[in-house]
C-alpha positions as YAML, in Angstrom:
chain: A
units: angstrom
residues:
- id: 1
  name: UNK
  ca: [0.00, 0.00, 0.00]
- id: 2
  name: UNK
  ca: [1.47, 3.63, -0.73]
- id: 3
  name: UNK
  ca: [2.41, 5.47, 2.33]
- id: 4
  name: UNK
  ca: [0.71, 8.56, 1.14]
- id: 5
  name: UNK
  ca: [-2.55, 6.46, 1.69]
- id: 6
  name: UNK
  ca: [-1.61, 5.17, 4.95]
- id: 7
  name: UNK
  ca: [-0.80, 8.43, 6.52]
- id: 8
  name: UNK
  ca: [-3.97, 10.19, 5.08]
- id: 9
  name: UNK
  ca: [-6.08, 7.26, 6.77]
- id: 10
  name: UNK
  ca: [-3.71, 7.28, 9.78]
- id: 11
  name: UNK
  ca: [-4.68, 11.85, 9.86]
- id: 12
  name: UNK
  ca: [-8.61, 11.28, 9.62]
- id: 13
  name: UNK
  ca: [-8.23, 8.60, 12.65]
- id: 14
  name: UNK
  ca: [-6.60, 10.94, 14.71]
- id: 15
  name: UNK
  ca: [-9.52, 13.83, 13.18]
- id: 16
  name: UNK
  ca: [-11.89, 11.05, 14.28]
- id: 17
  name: UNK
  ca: [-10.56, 10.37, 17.60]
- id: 18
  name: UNK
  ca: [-10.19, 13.98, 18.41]
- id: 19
  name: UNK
  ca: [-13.98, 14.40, 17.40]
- id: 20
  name: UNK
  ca: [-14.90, 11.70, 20.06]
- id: 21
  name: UNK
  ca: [-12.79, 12.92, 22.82]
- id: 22
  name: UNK
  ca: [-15.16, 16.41, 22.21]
- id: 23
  name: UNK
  ca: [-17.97, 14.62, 22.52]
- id: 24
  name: UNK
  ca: [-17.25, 13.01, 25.50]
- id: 25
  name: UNK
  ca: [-15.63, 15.80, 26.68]
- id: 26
  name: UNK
  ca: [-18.03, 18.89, 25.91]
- id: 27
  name: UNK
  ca: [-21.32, 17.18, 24.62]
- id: 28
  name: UNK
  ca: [-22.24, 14.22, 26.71]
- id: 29
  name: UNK
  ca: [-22.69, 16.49, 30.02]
- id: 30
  name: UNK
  ca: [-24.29, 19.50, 27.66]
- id: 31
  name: UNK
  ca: [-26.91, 16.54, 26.99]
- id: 32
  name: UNK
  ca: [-27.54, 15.73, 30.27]
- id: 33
  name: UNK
  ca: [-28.03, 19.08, 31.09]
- id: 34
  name: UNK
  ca: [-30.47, 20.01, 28.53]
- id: 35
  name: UNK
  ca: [-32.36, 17.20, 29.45]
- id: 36
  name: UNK
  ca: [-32.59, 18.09, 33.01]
- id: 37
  name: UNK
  ca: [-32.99, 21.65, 32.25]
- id: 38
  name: UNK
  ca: [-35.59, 21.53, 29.40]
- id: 39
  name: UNK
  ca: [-38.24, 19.45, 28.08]
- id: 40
  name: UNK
  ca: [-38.75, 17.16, 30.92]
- id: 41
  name: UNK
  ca: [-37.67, 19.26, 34.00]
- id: 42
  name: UNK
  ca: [-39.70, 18.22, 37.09]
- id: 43
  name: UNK
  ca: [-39.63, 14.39, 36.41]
- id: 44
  name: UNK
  ca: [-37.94, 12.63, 39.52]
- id: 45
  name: UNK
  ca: [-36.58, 10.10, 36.55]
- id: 46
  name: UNK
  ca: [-35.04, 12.31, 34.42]
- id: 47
  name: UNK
  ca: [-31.70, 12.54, 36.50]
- id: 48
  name: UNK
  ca: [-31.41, 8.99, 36.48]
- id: 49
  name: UNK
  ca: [-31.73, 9.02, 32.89]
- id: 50
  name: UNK
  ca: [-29.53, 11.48, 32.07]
- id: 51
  name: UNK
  ca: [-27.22, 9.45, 34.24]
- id: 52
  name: UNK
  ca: [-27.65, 6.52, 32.38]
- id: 53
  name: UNK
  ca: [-27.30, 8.38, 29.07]
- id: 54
  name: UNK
  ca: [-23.91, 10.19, 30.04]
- id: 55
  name: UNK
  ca: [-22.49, 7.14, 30.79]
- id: 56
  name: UNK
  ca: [-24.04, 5.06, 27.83]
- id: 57
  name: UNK
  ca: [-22.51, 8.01, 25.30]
- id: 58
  name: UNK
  ca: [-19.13, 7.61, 27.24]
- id: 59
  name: UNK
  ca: [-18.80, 3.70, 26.82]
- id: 60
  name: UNK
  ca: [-20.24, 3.70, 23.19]
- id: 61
  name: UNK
  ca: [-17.31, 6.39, 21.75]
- id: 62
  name: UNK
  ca: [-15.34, 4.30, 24.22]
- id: 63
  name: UNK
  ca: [-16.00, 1.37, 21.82]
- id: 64
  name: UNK
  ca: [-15.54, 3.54, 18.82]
- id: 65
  name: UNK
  ca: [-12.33, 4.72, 19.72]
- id: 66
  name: UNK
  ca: [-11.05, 1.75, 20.72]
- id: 67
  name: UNK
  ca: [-12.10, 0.48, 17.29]
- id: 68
  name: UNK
  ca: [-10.42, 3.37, 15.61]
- id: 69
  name: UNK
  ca: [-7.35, 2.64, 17.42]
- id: 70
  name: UNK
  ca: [-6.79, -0.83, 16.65]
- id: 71
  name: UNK
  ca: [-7.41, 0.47, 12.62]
- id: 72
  name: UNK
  ca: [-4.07, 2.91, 13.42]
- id: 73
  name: UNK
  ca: [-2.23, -0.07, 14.64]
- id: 74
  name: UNK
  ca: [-3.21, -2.16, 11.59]
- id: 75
  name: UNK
  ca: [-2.44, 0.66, 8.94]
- id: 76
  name: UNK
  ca: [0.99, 0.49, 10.75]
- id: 77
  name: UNK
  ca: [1.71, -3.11, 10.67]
- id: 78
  name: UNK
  ca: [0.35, -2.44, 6.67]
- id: 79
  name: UNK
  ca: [3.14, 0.21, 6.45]
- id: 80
  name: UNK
  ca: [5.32, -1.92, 7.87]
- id: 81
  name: UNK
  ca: [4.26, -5.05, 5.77]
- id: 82
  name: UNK
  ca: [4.03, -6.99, 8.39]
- id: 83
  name: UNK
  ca: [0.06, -7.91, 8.67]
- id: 84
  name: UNK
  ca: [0.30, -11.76, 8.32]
- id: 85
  name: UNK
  ca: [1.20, -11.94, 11.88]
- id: 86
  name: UNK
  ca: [-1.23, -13.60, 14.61]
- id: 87
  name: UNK
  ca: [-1.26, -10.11, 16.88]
- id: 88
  name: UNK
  ca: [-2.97, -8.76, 13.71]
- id: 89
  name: UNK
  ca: [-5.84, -11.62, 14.18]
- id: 90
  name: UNK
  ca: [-5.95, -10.94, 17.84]
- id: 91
  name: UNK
  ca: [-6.56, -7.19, 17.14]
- id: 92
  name: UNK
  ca: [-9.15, -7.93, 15.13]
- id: 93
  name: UNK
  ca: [-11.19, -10.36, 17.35]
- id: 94
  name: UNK
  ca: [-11.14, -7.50, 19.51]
- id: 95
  name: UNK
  ca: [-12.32, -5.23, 16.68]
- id: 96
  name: UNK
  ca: [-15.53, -7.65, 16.65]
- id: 97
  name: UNK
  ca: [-15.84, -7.47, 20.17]
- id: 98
  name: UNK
  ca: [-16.15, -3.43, 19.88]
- id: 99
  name: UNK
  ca: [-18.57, -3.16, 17.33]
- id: 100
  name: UNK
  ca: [-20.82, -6.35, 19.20]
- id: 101
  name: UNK
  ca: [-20.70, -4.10, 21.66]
- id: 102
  name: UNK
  ca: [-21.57, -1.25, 20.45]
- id: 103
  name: UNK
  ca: [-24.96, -2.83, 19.17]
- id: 104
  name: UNK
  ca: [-25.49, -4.32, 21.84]
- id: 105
  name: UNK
  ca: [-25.44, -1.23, 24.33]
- id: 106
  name: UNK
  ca: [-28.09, 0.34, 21.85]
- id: 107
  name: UNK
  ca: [-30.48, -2.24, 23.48]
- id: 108
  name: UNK
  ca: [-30.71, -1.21, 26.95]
- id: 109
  name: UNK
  ca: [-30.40, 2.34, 25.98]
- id: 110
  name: UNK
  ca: [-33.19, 2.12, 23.85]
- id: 111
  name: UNK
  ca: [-35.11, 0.39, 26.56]
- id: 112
  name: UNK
  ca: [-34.40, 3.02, 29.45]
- id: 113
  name: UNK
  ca: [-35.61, 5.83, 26.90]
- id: 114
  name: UNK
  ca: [-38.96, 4.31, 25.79]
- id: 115
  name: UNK
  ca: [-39.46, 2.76, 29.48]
- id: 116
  name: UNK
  ca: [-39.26, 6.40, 30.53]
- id: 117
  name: UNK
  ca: [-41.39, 7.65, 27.90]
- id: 118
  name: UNK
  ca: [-38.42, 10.05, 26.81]
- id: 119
  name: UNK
  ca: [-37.11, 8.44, 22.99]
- id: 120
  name: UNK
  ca: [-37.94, 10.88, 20.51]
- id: 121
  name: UNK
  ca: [-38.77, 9.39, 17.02]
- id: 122
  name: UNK
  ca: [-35.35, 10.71, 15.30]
- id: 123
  name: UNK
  ca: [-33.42, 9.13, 18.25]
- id: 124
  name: UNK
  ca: [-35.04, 5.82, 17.94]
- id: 125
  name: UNK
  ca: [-34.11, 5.22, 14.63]
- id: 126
  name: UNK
  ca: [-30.68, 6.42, 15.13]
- id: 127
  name: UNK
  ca: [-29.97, 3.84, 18.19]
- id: 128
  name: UNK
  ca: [-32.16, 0.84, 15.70]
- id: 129
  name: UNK
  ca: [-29.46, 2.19, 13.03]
- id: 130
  name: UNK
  ca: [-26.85, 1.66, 15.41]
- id: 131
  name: UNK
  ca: [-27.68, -1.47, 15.97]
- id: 132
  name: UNK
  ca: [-28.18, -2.40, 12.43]
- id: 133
  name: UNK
  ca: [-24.85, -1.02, 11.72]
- id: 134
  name: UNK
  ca: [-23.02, -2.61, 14.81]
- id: 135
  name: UNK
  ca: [-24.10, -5.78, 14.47]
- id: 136
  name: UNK
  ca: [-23.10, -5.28, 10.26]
- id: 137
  name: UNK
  ca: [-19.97, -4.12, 10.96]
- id: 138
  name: UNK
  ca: [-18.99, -7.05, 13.17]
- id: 139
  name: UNK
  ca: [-20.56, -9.64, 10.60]
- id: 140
  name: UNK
  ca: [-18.14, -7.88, 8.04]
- id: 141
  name: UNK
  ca: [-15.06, -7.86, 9.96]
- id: 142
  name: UNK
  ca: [-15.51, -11.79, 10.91]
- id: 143
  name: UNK
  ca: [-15.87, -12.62, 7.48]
- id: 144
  name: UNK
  ca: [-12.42, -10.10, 6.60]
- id: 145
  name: UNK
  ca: [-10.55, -11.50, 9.68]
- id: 146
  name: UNK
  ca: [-11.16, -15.13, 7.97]
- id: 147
  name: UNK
  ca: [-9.40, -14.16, 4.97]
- id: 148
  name: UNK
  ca: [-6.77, -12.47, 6.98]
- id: 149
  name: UNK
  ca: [-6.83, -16.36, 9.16]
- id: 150
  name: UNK
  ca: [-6.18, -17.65, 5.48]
- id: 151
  name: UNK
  ca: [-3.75, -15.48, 4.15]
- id: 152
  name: UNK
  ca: [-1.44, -15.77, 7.75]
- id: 153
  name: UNK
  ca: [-1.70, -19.34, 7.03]
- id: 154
  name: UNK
  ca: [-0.73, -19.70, 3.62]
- id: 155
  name: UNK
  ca: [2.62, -16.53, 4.03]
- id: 156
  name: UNK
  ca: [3.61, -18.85, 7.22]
- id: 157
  name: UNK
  ca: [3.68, -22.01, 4.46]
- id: 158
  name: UNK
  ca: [4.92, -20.09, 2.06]
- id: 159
  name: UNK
  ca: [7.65, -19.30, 4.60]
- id: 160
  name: UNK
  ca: [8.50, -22.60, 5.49]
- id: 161
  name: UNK
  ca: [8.76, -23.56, 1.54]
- id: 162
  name: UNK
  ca: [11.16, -20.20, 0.91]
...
């Protein structure tokens, strides 16, 4: 792979990462405080909610970023041709992990909102999308880290021959 690529991939991580450590940073508690503050001020369960959502926001770019980092780390093994190696695998299984669980904490979140008559019809479809994605993303990645299984494989044989 050109370098050029690699290092433009490797600058809109780090954009990306940056972007998540805002939102984590800045928006999440923003949120929460709007919610409090606004539309359902008064309610005994919207603290607890907000709760809940703060920390659901934190863990989900949580997942994301780790995600994001584990790309870096394979663009650099890339750069360094050295990608038919079993850490690469490893990273990857954890790469599935992220994005399972990703989807998976759209569940209870979507749960807690509609239990506490508080999901707004945009936000709904946007945790259903996250799901869809999530759980897409992961099937994808299983099916690439199988070809990356093969292609280990076969360089280690092809080693052994050479």
């Amino acid at each position: 792979m050109r370098p050029w690529i690699i290092r433009t991939a490797q600058a809109l991580l780090a954009v990306m990462l940056l972007a998540l450590l805002v939102i984590q940073a800045l928006f999440a508690p923003l949120i929460a405080r709007e919610a409090v503050c606004c539309e359902f001020a008064g309610d005994p369960l919207v603290s607890v909610v907000a709760a809940f959502g703060m920390v659901w926001l934190i863990v989900e770019a949580a997942c994301v970023q780790v995600f994001l980092v584990i790309v870096w780390v394979l663009l650099s093994t890339v750069a360094r041709r050295r990608i038919f190696d079993r850490r690469s695998l490893r990273l990857v299984t954890v790469m599935v992990w992220c994005a399972l669980v990703f989807a998976a904490l759209t569940i209870p979140c979507f749960a807690v909102l509609s239990a506490a008559q508080m999901l707004p019809g945009v936000v709904g479809f946007v945790l259903i999308g996250g799901f869809i994605g999530g759980i897409a993303a992961a099937l994808v990645i299983v099916v690439m880290r199988e070809l990356l299984a093969t292609a280990t494989r076969l360089n280690d044989e092809m080693s052994e021959v050479v």
